[in-house]
KEPAKOL-826219 format. One record per residue (C-alpha): residue number from 1; chain; x, y, z. Coordinates in Angstrom, 1 decimal. Example, Ala and Ser with C-alpha at 12.3 -4.5 7.8 and 13.67 -1.06 7.14 Angstrom:
BEGIN
SITE; 1; A; 12.3; -4.5; 7.8
SITE; 2; A; 13.7; -1.1; 7.1
//
This chain:
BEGIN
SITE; 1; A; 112.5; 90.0; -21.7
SITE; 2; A; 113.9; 86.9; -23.0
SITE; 3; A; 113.8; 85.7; -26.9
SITE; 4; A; 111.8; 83.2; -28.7
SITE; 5; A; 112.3; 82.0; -32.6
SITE; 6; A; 111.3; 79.2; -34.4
SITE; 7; A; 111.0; 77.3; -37.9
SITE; 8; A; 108.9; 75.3; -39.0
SITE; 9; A; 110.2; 73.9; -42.7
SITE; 10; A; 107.3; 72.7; -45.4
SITE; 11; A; 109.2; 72.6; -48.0
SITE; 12; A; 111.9; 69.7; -47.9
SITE; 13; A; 114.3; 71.3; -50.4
SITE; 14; A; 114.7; 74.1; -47.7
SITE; 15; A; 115.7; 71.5; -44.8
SITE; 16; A; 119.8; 71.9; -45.9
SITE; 17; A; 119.3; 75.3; -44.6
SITE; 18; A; 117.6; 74.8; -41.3
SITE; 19; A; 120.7; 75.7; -39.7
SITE; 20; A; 122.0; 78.8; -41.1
SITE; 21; A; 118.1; 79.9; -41.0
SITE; 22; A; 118.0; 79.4; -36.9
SITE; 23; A; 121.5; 80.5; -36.9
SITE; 24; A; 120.2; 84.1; -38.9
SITE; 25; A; 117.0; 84.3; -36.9
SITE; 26; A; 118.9; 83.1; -33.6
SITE; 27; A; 120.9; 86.6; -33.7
SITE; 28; A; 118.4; 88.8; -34.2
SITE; 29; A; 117.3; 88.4; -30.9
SITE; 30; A; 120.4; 88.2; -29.4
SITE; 31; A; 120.0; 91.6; -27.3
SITE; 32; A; 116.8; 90.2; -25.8
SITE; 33; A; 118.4; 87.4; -24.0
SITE; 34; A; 122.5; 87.9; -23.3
SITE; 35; A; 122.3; 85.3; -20.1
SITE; 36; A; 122.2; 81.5; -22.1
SITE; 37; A; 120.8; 80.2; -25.1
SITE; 38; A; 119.1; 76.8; -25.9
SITE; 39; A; 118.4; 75.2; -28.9
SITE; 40; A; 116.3; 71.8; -30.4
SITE; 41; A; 116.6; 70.7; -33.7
SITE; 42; A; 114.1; 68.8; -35.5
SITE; 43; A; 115.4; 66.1; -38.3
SITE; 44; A; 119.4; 66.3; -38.6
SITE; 45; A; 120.3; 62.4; -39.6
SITE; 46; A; 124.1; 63.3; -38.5
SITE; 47; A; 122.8; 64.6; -35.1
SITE; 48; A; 119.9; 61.6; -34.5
SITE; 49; A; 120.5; 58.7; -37.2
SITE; 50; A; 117.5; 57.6; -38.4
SITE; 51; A; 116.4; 54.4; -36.6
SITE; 52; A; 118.0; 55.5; -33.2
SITE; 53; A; 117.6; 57.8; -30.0
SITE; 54; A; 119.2; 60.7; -28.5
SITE; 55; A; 119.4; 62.1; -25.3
SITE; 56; A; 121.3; 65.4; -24.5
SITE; 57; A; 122.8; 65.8; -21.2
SITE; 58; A; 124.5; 67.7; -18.5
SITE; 59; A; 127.3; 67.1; -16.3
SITE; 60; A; 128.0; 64.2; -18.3
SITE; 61; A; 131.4; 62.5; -17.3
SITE; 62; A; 134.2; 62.1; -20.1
SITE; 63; A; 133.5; 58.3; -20.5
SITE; 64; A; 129.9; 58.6; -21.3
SITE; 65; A; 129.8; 56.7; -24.3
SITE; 66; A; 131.6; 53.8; -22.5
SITE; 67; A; 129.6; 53.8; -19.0
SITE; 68; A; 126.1; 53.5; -21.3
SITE; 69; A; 127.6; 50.9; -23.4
SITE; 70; A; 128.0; 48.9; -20.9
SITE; 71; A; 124.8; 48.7; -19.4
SITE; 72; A; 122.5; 48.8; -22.1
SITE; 73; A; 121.6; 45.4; -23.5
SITE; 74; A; 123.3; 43.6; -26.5
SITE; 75; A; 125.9; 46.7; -26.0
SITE; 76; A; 125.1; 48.3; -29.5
SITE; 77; A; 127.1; 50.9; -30.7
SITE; 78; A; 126.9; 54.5; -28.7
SITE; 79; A; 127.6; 57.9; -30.1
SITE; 80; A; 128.8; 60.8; -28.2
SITE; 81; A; 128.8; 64.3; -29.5
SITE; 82; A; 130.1; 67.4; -26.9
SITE; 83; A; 128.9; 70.9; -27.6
SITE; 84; A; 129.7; 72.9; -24.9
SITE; 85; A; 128.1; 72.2; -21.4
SITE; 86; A; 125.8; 69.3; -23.4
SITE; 87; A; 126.6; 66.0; -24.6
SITE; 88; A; 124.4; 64.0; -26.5
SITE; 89; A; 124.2; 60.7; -26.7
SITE; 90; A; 122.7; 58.3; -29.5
SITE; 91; A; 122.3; 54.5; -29.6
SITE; 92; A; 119.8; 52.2; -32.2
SITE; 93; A; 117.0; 51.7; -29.5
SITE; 94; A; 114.2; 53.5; -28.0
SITE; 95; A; 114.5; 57.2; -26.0
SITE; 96; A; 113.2; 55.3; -22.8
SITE; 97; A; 116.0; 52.7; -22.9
SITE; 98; A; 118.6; 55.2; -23.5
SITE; 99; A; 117.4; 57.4; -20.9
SITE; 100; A; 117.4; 55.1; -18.1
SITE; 101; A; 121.1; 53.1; -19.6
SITE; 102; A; 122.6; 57.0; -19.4
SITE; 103; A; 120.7; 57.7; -16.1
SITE; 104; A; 122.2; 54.3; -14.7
SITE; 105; A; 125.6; 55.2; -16.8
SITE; 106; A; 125.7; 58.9; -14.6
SITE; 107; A; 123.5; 59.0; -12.0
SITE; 108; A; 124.7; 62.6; -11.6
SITE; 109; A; 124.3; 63.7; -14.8
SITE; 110; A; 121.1; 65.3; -16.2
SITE; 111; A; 119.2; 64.7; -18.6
SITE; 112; A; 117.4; 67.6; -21.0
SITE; 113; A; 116.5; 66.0; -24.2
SITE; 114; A; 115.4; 63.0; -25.8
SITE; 115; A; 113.7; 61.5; -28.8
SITE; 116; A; 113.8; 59.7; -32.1
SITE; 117; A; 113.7; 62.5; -34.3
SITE; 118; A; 115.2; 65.8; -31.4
SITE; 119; A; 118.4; 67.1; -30.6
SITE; 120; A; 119.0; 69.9; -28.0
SITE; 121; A; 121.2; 71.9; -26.6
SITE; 122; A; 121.6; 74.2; -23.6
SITE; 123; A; 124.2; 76.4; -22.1
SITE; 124; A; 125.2; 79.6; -20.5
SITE; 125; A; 126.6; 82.3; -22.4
SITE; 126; A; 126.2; 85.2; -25.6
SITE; 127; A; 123.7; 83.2; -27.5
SITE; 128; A; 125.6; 84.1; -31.0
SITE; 129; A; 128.9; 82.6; -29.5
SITE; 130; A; 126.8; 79.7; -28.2
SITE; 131; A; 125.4; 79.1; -32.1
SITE; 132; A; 129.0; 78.4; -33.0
SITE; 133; A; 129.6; 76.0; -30.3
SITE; 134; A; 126.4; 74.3; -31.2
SITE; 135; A; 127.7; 74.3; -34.9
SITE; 136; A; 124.2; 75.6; -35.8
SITE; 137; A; 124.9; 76.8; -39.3
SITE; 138; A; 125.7; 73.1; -40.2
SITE; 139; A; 122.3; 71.8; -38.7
SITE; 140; A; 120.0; 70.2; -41.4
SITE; 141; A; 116.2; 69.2; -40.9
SITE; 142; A; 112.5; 70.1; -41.1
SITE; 143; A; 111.9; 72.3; -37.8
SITE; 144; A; 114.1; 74.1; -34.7
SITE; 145; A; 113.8; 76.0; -32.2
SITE; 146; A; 115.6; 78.6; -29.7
SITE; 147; A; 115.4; 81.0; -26.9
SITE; 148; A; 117.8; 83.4; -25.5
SITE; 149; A; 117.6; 84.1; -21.2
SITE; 150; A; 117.3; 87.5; -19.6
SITE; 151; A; 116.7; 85.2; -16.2
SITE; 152; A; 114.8; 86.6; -13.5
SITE; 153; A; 113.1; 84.0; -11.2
SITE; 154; A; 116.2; 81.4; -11.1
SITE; 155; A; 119.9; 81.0; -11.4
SITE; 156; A; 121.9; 81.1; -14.8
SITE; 157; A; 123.1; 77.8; -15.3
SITE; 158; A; 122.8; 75.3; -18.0
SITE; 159; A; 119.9; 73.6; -16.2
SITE; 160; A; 117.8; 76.6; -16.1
SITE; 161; A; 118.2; 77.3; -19.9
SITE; 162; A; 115.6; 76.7; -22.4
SITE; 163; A; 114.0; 74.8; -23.8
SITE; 164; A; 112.4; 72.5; -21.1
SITE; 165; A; 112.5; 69.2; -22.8
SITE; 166; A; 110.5; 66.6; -20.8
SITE; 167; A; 108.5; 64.5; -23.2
SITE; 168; A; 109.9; 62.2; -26.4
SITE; 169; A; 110.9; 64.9; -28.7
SITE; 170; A; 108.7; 67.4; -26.9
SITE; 171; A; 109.9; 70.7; -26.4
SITE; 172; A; 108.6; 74.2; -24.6
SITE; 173; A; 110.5; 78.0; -24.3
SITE; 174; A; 108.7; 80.8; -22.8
SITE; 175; A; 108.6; 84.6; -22.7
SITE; 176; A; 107.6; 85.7; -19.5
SITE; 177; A; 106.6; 84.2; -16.1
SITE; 178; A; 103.7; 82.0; -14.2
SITE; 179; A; 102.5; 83.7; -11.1
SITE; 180; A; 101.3; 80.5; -10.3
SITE; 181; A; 104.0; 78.2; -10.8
SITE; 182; A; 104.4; 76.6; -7.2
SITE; 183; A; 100.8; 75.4; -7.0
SITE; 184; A; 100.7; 74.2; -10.0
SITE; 185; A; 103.8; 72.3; -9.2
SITE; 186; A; 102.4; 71.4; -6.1
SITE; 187; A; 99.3; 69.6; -8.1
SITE; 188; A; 101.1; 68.1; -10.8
SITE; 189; A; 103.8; 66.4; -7.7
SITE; 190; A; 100.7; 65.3; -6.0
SITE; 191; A; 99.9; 63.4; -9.8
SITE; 192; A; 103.4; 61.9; -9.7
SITE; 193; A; 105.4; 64.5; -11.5
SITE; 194; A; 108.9; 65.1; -10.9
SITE; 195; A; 111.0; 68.0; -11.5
SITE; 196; A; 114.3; 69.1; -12.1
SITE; 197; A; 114.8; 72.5; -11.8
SITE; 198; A; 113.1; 76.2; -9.8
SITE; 199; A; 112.5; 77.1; -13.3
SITE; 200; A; 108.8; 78.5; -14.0
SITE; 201; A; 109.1; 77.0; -17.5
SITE; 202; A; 109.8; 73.7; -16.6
SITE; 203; A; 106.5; 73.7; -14.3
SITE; 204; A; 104.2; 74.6; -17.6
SITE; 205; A; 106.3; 72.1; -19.9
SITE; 206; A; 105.7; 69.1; -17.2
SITE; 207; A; 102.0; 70.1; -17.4
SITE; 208; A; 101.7; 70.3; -21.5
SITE; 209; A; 103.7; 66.9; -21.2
SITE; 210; A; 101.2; 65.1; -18.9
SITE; 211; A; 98.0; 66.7; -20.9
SITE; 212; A; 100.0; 65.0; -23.8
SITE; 213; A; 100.4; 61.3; -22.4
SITE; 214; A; 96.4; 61.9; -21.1
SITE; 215; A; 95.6; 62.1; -25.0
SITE; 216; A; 95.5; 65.4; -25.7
SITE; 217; A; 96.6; 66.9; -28.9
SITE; 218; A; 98.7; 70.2; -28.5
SITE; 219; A; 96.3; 72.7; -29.0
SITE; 220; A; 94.1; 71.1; -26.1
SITE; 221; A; 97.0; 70.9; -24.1
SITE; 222; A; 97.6; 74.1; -24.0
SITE; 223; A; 94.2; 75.8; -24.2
SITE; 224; A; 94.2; 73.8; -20.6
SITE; 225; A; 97.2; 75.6; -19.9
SITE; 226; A; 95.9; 79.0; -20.3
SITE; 227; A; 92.8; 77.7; -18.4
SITE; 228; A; 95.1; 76.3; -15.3
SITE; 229; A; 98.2; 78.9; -15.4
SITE; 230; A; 98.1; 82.7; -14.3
SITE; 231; A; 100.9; 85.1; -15.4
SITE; 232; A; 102.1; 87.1; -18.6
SITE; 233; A; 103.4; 84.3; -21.1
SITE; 234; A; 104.4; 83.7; -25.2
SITE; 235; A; 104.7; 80.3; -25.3
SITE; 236; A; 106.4; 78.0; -28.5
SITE; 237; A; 105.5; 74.1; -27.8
SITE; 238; A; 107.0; 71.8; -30.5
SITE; 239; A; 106.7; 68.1; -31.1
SITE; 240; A; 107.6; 65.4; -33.7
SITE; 241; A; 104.5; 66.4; -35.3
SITE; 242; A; 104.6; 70.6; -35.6
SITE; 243; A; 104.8; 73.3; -33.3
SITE; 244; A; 102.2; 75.5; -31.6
SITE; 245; A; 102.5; 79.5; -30.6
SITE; 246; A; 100.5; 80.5; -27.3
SITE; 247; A; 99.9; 84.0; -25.6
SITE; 248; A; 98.2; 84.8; -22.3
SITE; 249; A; 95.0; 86.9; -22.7
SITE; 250; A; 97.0; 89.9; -22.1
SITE; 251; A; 99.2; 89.6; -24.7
SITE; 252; A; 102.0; 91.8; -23.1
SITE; 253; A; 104.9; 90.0; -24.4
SITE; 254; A; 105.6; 90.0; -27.6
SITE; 255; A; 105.3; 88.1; -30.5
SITE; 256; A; 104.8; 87.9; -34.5
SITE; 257; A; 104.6; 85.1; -36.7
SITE; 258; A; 105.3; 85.0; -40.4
SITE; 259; A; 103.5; 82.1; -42.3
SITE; 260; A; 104.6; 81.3; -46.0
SITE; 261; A; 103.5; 77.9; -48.4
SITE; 262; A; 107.8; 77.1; -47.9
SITE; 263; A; 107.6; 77.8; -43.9
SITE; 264; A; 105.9; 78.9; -40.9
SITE; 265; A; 108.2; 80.9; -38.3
SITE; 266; A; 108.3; 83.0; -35.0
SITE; 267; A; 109.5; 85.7; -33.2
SITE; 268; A; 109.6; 87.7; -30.5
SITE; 269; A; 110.8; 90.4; -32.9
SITE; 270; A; 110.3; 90.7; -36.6
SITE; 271; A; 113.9; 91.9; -37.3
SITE; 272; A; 114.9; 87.4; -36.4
SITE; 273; A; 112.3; 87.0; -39.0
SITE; 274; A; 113.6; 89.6; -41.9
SITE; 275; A; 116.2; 87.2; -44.0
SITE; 276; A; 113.9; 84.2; -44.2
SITE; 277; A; 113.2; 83.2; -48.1
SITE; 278; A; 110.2; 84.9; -49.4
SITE; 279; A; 109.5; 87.2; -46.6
SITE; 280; A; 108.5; 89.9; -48.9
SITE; 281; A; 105.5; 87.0; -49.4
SITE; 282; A; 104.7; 86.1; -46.0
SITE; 283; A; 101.3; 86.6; -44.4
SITE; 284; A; 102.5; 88.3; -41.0
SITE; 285; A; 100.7; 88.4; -37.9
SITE; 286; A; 100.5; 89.2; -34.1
SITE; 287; A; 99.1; 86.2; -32.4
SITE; 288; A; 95.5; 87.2; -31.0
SITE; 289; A; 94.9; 86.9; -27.1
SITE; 290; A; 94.7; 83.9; -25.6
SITE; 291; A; 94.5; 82.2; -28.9
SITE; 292; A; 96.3; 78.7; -30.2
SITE; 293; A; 97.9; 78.6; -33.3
SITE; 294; A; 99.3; 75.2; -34.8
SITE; 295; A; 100.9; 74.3; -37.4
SITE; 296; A; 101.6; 70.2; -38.2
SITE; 297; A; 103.5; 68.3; -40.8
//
């Protein structure tokens, strides 16, 4: 079952409204996902400063902010915002530092975000309660995505929300399954990989991840995806530079996209999509079989 949206924002007097767009397109798909909902936002300067990095994490203890301090060098100046089960964390130097200061900070807390331009979010619960705790109506910036969980193949917890996060500002939710998810894993912890979670989705998120450190642009990476992964699937992939929509070459599960000279957006329904701006406008399509579709700044 599970719910997919997403917005992609050309037109810069729009970004105020990111928010209350997601927010809009977040509950129409509310019904398709009830379990837990997860967010990333693309481009909020109160959520990521410009010039610094976040990370969003799990279990993270109530002296977070002090903890990283503390170990990273220089001790700049560390920002914590809570939002239900995820804390971010920002500080003015690069995703890898702050990753390994928080993972030093809380070695039991886990880490499901980070970047110099993301934010993310992830939690259990009704996914239009969960868009007030993330304050998602106050969100600005240029693209976001979300997906609500019918869960099937592992446990409701925050961890196995979406979106897999696993890359700098690099994220990947999915409609679906991958029959082949535990070879796959298999191959990719042969190559070095490691993983955090049971979760299907996290397996084909690692894999677009490494195909993007090899080189590969994001339409490669996942055209090697559908080459490599067996299963029913409507993927969203986005990254600091756009977003990309992928379905299997059976195209069971559903999706529509909506793509406008202000925005690109979408869906796994069309009723998320019915309040965005100039819709009336919008060429609308059903993503062909098996077919890539990106979209870039």
């Amino acid at each position: 079952m599970c719910g997919i949206i997403g917005l992609h924002l050309r037109d810069p007097e729009l970004y105020p409204q990111l928010g209350r767009l997601l927010d809009t397109m977040l509950c129409g798909v509310t019904e398709r996902g009830p379990d837990s909902a997860g967010i990333a936002v693309y481009g909020d300067p109160e959520r990521n400063p410009p010039g610094e990095a976040a990370v969003s994490v799990l279990s993270a203890p109530g002296d977070l902010a002090d903890l990283v301090s503390a170990v990273l060098p220089g001790t700049p100046p560390v920002g914590v915002d809570r939002a239900g089960a995820t804390t971010v964390v920002t500080a003015p130097v690069s995703p890898e530092a702050l990753i390994t200061a928080v993972s030093a900070a809380a070695p039991d807390a886990r880490v499901v975000g980070s970047g110099s331009d993301l934010v993310v979010y992830k939690d259990v619960g009704r996914p239009d309660d969960l868009a007030a705790t993330y304050r998602l109506r106050d969100v600005s910036g240029w693209q976001g995505l979300a997906h609500t969980r019918m869960a099937t193949e592992s446990a409701i917890t925050p961890e196995g929300c979406h979106p897999f996060s696993v890359g700098t500002d690099q994220c990947l939710v999915h409609n679906g399954s991958f029959s082949n998810h535990a070879t796959v894993r298999r191959d990719l912890r042969r190559q070095g990989v490691e993983f955090d979670s049971e979760n299907d989705t996290e397996v084909g998120a690692r894999f677009v991840a490494a195909r993007l450190a090899e080189g590969d642009d994001l339409e490669k990476a996942l055209r090697l995806l559908g080459e490599t992964f067996d299963g029913f699937y409507t993927l969203l992939v986005t990254t600091a530079d756009g977003f990309a929509v992928v379905r299997d070459e059976i195209a069971c599960k559903p999706a529509i996209v909506a793509e406008h000279p202000r925005w690109v957006a979408m869906a796994s329904e069309f009723r998320a999509l019915a309040e965005l701006p100039g819709i009336g406008e919008a060429h609308i399509f059903e993503p062909a079989p098996g077919q890539v579709y990106a979209w870039t700044r």
